[in-house]
C-alpha positions in Angstrom: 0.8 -6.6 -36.8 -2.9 -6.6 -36.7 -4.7 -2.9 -36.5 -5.9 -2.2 -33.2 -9.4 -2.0 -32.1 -10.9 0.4 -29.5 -12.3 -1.6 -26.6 -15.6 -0.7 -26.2 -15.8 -2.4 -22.5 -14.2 0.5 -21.4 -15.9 4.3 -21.1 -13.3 6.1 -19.2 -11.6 7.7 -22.3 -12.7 9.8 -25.2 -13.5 8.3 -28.5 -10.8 9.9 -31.2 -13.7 11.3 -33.7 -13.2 11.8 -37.2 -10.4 10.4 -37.9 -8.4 12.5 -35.2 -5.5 10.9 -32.9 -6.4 11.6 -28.3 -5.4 14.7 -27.3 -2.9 13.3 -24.7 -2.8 16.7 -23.1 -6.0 16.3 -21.7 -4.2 13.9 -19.1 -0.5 15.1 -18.6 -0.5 18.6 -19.6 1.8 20.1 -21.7 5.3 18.5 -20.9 6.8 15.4 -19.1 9.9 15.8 -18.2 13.3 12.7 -18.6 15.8 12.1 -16.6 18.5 14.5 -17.6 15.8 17.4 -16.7 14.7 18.1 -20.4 10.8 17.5 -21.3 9.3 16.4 -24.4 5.8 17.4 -25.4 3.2 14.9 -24.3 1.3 15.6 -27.8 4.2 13.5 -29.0 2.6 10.4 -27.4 0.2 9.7 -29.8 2.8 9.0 -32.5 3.9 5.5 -30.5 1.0 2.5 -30.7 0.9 2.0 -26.9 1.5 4.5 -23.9 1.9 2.8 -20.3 1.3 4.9 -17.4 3.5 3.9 -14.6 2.4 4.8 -11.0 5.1 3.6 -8.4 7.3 5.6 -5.6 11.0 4.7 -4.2 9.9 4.1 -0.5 7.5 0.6 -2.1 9.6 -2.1 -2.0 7.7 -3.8 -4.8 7.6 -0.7 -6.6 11.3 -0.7 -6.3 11.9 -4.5 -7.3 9.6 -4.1 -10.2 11.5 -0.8 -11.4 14.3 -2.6 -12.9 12.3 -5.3 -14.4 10.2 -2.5 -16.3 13.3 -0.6 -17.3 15.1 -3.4 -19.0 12.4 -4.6 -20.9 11.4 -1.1 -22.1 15.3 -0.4 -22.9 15.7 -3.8 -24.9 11.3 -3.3 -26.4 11.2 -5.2 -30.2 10.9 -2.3 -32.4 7.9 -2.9 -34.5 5.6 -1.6 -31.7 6.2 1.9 -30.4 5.3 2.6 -26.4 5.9 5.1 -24.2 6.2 5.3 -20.4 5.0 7.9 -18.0 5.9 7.6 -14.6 3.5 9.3 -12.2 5.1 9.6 -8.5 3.7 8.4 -5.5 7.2 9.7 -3.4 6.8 12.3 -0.5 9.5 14.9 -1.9 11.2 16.0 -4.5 14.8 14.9 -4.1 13.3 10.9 -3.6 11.7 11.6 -7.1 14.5 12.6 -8.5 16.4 10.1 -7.3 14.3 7.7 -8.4 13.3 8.9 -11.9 17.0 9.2 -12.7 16.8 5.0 -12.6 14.2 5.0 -15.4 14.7 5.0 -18.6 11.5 6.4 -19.4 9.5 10.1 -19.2 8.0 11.2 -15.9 5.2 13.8 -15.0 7.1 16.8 -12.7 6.5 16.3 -9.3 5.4 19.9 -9.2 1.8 18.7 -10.8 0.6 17.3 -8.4 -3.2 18.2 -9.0 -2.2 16.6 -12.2 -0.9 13.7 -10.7 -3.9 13.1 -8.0 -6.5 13.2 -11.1 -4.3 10.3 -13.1 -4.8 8.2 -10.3 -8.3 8.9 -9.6 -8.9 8.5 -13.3 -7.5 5.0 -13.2 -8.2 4.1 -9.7 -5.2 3.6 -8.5 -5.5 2.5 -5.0 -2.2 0.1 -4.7 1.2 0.2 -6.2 3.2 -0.4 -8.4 0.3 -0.3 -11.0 0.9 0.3 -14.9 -1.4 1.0 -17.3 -1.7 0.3 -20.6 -3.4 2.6 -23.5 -4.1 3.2 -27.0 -1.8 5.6 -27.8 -4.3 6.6 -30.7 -7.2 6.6 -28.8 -6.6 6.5 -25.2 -9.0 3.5 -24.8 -7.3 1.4 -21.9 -6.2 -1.8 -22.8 -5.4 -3.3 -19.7 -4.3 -2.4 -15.8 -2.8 -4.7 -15.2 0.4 -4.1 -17.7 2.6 -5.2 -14.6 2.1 -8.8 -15.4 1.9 -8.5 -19.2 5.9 -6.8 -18.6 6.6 -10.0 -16.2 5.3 -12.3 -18.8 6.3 -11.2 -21.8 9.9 -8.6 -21.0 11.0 -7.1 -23.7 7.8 -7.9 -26.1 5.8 -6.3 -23.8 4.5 -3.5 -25.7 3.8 -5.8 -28.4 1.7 -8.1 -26.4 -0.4 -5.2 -25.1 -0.7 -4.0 -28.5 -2.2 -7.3 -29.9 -4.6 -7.6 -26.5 -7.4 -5.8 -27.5 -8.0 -8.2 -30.6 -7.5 -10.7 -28.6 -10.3 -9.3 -26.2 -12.0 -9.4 -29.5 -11.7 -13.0 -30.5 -12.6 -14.1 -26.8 -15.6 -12.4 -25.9 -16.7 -14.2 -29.4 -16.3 -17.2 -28.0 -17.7 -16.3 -24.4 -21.1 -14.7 -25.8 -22.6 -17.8 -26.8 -21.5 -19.1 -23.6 -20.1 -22.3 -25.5 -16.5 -22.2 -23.5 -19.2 -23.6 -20.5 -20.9 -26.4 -22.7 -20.8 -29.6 -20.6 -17.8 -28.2 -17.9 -19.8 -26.5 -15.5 -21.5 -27.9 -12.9 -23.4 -27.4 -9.8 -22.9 -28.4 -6.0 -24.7 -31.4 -6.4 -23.0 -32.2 -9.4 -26.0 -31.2 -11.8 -25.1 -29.8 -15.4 -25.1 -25.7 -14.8 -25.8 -24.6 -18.6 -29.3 -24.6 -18.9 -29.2 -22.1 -15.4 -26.2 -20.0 -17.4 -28.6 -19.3 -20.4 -31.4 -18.2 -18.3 -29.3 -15.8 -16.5 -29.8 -11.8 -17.3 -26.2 -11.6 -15.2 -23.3 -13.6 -14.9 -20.3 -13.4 -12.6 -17.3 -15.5 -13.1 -15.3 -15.5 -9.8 -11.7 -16.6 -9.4 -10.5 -17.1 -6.3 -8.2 -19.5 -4.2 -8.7 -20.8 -1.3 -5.3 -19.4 0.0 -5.5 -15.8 -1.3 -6.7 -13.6 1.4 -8.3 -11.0 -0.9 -10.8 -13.8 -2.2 -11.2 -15.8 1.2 -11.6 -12.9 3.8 -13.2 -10.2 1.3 -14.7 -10.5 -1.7 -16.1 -14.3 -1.8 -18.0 -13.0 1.7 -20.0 -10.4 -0.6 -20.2 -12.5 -3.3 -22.2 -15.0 -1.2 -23.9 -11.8 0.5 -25.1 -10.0 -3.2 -25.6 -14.1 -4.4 -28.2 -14.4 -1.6 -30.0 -11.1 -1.6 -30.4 -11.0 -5.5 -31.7 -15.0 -5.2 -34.2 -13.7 -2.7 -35.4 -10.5 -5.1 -35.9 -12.8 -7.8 -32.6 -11.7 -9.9 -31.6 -13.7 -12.5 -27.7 -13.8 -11.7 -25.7 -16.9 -11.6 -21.8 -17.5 -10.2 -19.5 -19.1 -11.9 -16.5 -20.7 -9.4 -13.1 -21.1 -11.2 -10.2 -22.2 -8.5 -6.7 -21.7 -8.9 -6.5 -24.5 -6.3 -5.5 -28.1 -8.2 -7.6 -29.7 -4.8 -11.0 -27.5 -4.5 -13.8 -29.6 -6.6 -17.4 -28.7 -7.1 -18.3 -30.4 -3.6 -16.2 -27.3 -2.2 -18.1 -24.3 -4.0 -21.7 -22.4 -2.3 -25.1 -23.1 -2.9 -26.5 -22.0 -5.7 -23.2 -21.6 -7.7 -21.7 -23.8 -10.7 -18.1 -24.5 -10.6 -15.4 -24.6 -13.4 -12.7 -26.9 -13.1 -9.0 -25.7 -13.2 -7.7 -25.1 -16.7 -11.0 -24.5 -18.6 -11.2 -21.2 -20.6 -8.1 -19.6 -19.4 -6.8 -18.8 -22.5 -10.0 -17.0 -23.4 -10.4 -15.4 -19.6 -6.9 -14.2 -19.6 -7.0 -12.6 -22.7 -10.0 -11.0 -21.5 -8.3 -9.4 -18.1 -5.3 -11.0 -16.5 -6.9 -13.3 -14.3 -5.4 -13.6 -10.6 -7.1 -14.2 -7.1 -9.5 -12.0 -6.6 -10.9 -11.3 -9.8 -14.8 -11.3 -10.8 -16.1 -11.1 -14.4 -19.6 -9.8 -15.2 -21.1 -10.7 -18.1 -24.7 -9.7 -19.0 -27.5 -10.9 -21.7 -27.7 -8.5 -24.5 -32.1 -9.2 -24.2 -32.2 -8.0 -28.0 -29.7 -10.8 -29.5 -30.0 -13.4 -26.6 -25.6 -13.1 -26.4 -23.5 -12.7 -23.3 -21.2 -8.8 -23.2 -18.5 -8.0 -20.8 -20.0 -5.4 -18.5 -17.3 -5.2 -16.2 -13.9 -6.8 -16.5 -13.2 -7.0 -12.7 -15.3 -6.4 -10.0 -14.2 -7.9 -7.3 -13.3 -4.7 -5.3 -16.2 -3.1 -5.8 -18.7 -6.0 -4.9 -16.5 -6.2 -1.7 -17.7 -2.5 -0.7 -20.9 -2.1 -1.9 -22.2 -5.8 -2.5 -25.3 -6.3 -4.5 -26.4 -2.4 -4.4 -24.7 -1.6 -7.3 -25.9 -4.7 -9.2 -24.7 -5.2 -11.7 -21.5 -3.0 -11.0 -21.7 -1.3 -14.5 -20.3 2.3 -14.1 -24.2 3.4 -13.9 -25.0 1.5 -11.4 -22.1 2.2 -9.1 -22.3 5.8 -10.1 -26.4 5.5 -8.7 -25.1 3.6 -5.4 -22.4 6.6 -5.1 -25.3 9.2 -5.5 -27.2 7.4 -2.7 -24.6 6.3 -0.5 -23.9 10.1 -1.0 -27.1 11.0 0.4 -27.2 8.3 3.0 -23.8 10.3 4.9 -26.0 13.4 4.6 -28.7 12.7 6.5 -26.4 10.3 8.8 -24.4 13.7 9.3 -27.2 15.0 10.5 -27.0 12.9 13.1 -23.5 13.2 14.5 -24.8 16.9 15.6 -25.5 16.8 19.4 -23.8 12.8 19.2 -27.2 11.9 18.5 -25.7 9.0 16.5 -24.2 7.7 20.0 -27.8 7.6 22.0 -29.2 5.0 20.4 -29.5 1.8 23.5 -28.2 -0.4 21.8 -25.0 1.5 21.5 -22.4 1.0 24.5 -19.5 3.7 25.1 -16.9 2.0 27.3 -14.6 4.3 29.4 -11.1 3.2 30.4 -11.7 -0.6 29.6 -13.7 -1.1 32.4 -16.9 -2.1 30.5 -19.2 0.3 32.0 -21.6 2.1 29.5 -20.8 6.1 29.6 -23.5 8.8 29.3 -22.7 10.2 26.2 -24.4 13.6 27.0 -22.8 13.4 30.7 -19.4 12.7 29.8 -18.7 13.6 26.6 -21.0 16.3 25.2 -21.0 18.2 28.4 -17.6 17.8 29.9 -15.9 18.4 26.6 -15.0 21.3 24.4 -13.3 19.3 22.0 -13.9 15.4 20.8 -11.8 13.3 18.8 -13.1 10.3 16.8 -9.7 8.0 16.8 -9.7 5.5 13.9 -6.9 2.9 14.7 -6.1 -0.6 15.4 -3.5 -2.5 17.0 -2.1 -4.4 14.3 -1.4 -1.1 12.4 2.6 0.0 12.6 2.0 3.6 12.7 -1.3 3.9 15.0 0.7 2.0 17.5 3.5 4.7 17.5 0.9 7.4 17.1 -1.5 6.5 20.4 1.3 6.9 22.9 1.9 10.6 21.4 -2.1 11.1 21.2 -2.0 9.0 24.9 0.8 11.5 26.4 -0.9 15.0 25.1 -4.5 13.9 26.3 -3.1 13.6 29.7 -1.4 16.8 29.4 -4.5 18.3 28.9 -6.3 16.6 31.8 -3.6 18.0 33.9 -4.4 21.5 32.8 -7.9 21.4 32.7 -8.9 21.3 29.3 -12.3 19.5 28.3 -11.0 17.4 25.2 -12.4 13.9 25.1 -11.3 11.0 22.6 -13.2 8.5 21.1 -11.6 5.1 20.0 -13.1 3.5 17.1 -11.1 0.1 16.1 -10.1 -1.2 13.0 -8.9 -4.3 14.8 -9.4 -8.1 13.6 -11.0 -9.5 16.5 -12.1 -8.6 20.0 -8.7 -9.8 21.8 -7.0 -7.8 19.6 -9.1 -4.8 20.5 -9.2 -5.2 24.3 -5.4 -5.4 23.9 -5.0 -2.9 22.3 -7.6 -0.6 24.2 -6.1 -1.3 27.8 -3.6 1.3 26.9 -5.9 4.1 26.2 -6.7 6.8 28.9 -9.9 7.7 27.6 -13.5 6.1 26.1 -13.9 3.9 23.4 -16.9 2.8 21.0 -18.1 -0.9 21.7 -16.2 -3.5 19.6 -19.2 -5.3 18.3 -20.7 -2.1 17.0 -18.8 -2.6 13.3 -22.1 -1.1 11.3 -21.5 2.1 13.9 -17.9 2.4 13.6 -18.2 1.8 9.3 -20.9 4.8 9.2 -18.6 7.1 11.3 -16.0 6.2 8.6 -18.2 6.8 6.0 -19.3 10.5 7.2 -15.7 11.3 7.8 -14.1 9.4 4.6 -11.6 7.8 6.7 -9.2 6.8 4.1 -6.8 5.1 6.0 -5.6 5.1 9.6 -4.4 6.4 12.1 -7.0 9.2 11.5 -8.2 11.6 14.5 -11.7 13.4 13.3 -12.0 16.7 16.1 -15.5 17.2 16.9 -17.2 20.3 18.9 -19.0 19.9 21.8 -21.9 20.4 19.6 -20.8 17.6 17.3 -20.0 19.5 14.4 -16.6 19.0 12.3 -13.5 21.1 13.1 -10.9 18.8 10.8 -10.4 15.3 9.6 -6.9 15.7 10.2 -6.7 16.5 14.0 -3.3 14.1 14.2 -1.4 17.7 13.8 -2.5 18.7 17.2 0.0 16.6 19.0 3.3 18.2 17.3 1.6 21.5 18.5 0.6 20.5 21.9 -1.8 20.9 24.7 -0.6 25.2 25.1 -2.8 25.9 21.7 -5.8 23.9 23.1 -9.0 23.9 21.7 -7.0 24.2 18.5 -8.8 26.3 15.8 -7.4 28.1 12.8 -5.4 30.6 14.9 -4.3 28.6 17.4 -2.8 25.9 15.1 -0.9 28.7 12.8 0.4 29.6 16.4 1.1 26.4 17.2 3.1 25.4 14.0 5.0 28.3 14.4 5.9 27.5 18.1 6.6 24.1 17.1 9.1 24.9 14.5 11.4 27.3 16.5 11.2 23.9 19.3 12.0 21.3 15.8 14.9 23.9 15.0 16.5 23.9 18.6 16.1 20.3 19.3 18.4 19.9 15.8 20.6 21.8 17.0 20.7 20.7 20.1 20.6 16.9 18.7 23.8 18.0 16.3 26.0 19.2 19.2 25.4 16.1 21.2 26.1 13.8 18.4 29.2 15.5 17.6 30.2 15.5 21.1 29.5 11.1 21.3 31.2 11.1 18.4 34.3 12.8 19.5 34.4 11.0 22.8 34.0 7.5 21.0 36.7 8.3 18.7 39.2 9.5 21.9 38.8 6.1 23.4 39.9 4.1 20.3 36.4 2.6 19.4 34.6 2.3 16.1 32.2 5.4 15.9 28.5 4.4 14.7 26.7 7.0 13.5 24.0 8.4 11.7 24.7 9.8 8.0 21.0 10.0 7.0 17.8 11.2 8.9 16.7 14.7 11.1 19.1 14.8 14.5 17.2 13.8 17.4 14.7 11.0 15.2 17.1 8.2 16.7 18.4 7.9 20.3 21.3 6.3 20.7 23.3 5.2 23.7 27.0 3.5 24.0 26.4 -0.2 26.0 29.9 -1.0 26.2 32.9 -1.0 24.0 31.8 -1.3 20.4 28.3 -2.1 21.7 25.4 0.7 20.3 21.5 0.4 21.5 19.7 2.5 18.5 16.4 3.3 18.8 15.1 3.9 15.2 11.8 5.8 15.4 12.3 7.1 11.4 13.8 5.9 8.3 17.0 6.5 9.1 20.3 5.3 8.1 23.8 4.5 10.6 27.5 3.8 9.1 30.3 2.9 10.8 33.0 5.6 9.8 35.9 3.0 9.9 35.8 0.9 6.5 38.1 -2.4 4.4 39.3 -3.2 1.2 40.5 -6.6 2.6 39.6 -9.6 4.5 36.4 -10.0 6.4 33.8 -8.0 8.5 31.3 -9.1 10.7 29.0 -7.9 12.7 25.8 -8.5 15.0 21.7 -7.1 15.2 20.0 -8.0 18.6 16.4 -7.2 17.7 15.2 -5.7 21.5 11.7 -3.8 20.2 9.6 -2.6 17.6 8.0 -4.2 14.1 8.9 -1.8 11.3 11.6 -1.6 8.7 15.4 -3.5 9.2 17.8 -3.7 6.1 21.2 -4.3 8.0 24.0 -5.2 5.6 27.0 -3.3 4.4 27.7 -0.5 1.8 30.9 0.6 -0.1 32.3 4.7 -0.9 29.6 5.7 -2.9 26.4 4.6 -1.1 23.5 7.2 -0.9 21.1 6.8 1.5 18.0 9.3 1.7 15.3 10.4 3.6 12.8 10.0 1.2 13.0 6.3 1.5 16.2 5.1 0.0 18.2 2.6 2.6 20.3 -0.4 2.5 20.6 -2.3 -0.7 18.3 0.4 -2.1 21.0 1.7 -4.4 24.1 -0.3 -6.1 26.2 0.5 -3.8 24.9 -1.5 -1.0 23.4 -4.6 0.1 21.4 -5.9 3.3 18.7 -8.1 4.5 15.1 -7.1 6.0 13.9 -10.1 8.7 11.0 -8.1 9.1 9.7 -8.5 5.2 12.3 -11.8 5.3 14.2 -10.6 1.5 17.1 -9.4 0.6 17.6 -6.3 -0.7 20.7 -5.2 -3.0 21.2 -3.3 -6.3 17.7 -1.5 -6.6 16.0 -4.9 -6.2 14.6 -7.0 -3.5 14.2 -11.0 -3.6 13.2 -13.6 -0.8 16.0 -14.8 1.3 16.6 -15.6 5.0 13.7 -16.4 7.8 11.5 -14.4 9.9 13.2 -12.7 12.3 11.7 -11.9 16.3 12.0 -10.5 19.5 15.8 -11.5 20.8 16.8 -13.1 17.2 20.5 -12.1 16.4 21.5 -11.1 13.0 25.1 -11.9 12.1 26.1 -10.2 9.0 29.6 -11.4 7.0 31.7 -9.5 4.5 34.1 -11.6 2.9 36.1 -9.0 1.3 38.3 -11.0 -0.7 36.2 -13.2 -2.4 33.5 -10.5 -2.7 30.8 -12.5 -0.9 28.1 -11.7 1.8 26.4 -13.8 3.8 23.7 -13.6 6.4 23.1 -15.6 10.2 20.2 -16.1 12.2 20.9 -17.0 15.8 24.3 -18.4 14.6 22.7 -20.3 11.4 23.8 -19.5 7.8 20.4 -18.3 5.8 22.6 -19.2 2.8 24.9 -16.8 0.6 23.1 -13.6 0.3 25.7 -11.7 -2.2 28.0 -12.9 -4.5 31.1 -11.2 -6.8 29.6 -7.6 -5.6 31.4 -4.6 -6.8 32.8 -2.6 -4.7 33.6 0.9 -4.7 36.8 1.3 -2.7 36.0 0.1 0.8 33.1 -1.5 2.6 31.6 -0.3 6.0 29.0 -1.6 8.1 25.1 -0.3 7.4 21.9 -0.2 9.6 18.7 1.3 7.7 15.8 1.0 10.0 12.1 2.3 11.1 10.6 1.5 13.9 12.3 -0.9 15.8 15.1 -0.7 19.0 18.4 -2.5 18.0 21.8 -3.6 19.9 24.6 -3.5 17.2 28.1 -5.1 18.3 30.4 -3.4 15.4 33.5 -4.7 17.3 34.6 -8.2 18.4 33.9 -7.9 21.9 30.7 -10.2 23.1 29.3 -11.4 20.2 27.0 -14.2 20.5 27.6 -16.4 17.5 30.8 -15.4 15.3 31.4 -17.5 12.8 34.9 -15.9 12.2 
């Protein structure tokens, strides 16, 4: 085993000095804690070779197909390299951490740390999961980020592979800074030899992309041609290197101005370098002193995506500088959101009710409102479109009662259809479509990290909250909303959440009992807050569910023998379906655990077309829409389970499950209005 070497690409971690192992503390704190509640000290880390950091959750279902993957393979790890794990939670409460911790093999940071927690994934800018990351467990120095693919690669030698990575960074950026892995095989648009171009360069970035991926096509290629053309234009000495995943793009098919590598070449060296998938962009840069090519930045793809070539050439100093003056850009731009003086420009069009007509923003707004919101959404997003109508219903109750509060919409959406769709069912004004630069500065001020968000302004134009969505669980009584009026308001609104669950229990208990006196199969819910799904007897065996949460429905009648079937009208909705079946022991949760989420049940999601069954999900099935019927088969005695669309087998789903004394039909859902037959009367295509 060859001794490994600190990467010096990377400055996120601290040097170990004299001789002395990282002080792992400095990143976990004292403890992490196992599985069976006991911790071990997290100065113990330094005595492995590697130490992965894990950041995943139970509600992501690729978190939660990866899971197992990553457990084996650390479980079964060749024993000449020692690693740790460290799972750091993205779950919403304790009990789904718990839950899902107790799967892992490996240590976990408490859930309780969660300042802790947040600075990890700053540290190593997580911004998508499941991500693990690989480090030097004698020096901290990251190997990689992108450990998930080294584990999918490699399994049980994993740890082993990431250990031996940095030398092998080593041995490639030898060969890359004499640029010799480009002799003769790049070439131009036009077909011209690139080389002579690559040696004059100060900067080069090697893009890979595919023509397919929709990170590289819609994003980051777009600013790549952008910061190409602007640092062309200032005189910049940067070339772009092409390399295509895609067997069929040739050098006729790259931009102008950049050299293309063909398929194949260097991928040995670039891989070793940083994993290389769709979108990535390596930056190399001429050491002026020695005339060779150094890493500056082993992906930058994201980052030239959001700031483009201002934070040429996207070393850590430079995207640190065009931080500091984006920074001071929102400032004075803040400024300007006082008195909506950001909104009075002419060339800036506020429509009112979708009728097109431009709105005085003074008139309308400024004067006739107390309160303004600033509503970041868009139609294709799930939860924005189940958040308007409850934004949609409060605003009118406060037009009802006189209270000035005024909303803004400012869209996310794709396209302009999708916005004048989506805008047609707002009752109040909306920022022109067209206006992106507008809508990305208000998001900028306001660090709108995701949507739906709802900024509430004062009539003067200065901040109340970023966070103004909680206004519509208190409602328009607390109206204009400040700090005392929302700890009213939550109070009010607890004592009305504790007598609607009560309220929601006795009336479940009571269609329950009156289900079960007339001799039909009772379908009801085991998992989720009373009152989150309403649901209403059709006929005989026949339920209509409305699943607004995560929730999960059983049938309380359950076999050992023979066969069970069962049918899924899909009536509304776009969110979550795993409909299946689950035995005795089956725990569902709140926290995000379903059907097939466990080993004790199994189902099928036509929304995210897979199939999901002990822990794991895997594609299986088709697509399912509006008015497609799912047909679900148990065959009990041969311990099979198969799946139907409109009467068609998808294939078998489930074969020689274990069961745990008897099955029972299971509906998890989220966001979406089924019909579920649980009997044999009506059903539309029974293959029994």
């Amino acid at each position: 085993m060859s001794s490994i070497t600190n990467n010096d690409n990377n400055n996120n971690n601290t040097d170990n000095k004299n001789g002395n192992t990282f002080d792992w503390t400095t990143i976990f704190g004292e403890n992490a804690l196992l599985k069976d509640n006991t911790t071990i000290p997290v100065s113990s880390l330094s005595e492995n070779d590697v130490v992965g950091i894990y950041f995943s959750a139970h509600w992501c279902g690729p978190c939660r197909s990866f899971t197992p993957k990553l457990s084996e393979a650390y479980s079964s790890m060749v024993p000449e390299t020692k690693c740790e794990i460290v799972f750091v939670s993205g779950d919403r409460d304790k009990d789904a951490f718990t839950s899902y911790h107790s799967e892992m093999p490996f240590a976990a940071l408490s859930f309780e740390k969660k300042k802790i927690n947040s600075a990890i994934n700053d540290k190593f800018e997580c911004r998508g999961i499941p991500m693990l990351v690989f480090l030097n467990a004698k020096t901290g120095k990251l190997i990689t980020n992108k450990g998930r693919s080294v584990v999918t690669k490699h399994g049980s030698k994993f740890a082993s592979e990431a250990f031996e990575l940095v030398e092998k960074k080593k041995l490639a950026m030898e060969k890359i800074k004499k640029l010799s892995v480009f002799e003769d095989a790049v070439v131009g648009k036009d077909g011209s030899n690139k080389m002579q171009d690559l040696l004059n360069a100060d900067v080069i970035a090697i893009a890979f992309g595919n023509p397919t991926n929709r990170g590289w096509r819609d994003y980051v290629k777009a600013a790549l041609v952008t910061s190409h053309t602007n640092l062309m234009k200032a005189d910049k000495k940067f070339e772009v290197i092409y390399h295509s995943e895609s067997k069929s793009e040739t050098a006729n098919d790259v931009e102008d101005g950049w050299g293309f590598l063909p398929n194949g070449v260097g991928n040995d060296i670039f891989s070793a370098i940083c994993d290389i998938e769709a979108p990535t962009v390596l930056v190399l840069g001429k050491n002026q002193e020695s005339g060779h090519f150094e890493l500056l930045v082993e992906d930058a793809a994201r980052t030239i995506y959001e700031m483009k070539d201002n934070a040429y050439p996207w070393t850590k100093e430079a995207i640190a500088a065009e931080e500091q003056r984006e920074k001071e850009r929102i400032e004075k731009e803040k400024e300007q959101v006082k008195d909506f003086q950001i909104f009075k420009d002419e060339n800036v069009k506020i429509l009112k009710n979708g009728n097109g007509d431009k709105v005085d923003v003074v008139a309308e707004l400024q004067n006739e409102a107390d309160v303004i919101g600033l509503y970041f959404s868009a139609h294709w997003c799930g939860p924005c479109r189940r958040f308007t109508p409850e934004l949609a219903e409060l605003y009118k109750a406060c037009e009802a009662d006189g209270k000035k509060f005024k909303v803004v919409f400012l869209s996310s959406d794709s396209n302009q259809e999708a916005f004048d769709e989506y805008f047609k069912e707002m009752p109040w004004y909306a920022l022109e479509y067209k206006n992106r630069e507008l809508k990305e500065t208000l998001s900028n001020i306001f660090e709108v990290k995701g949507i739906p968000t709802l900024v509430l302004l004062k009539s003067d134009g200065t901040e109340m909250t970023t966070t103004g969505g909680q206004i519509c669980s208190v409602g328009a009584e607390f109206f204009p909303w400040g700090n005392d009026e929302m700890l009213a308001g939550r109070k009010a609104a607890k004592l009305r959440e504790e007598q609607k669950v009560k309220e929601a229990l006795e009336k479940e208990k009571s269609f329950n009992a009156k289900i079960k006196a007339d001799g039909e199969k009772v379908f009801r819910r085991i998992v989720g807050s009373p009152g989150n799904c309403d649901i209403e007897r059709k006929s005989a065996n026949v339920y209509d569910v409305d699943f607004k949460r995560f929730d999960t429905f059983t049938t309380d009648e359950s076999c050992d023998t023979g066969r069970i079937y069962y049918e899924i009208e899909y009536l509304s909705g776009g969110g979550i379906l795993q409909g299946g079946f689950a035995d005795a022991s089956f725990k569902a949760s709140s926290g995000g655990e379903g059907v097939g989420d466990d080993n004790h049940s199994w189902g099928f999601d036509g929304n995210r077309v897979c199939k999901w069954g002990n822990s794991t999900s895997v594609n299986y099935g088709k697509e399912w829409k509006h008015s497609d019927v799912l047909g679900c088969l148990a065959d009990l005695d041969k311990k099979k389970i198969e799946f139907f669309l409109n009467g068609e087998s998808m294939g078998m789903a489930f074969e020689n499950i274990k069961i745990d004394g008897k099955l029972r039909i299971a509906v998890t859902a989220q966001g979406q209005k089924l019909r579920i037959n649980v009997g044999d009367d009506n059903m539309k295509f029974s293959p029994l």
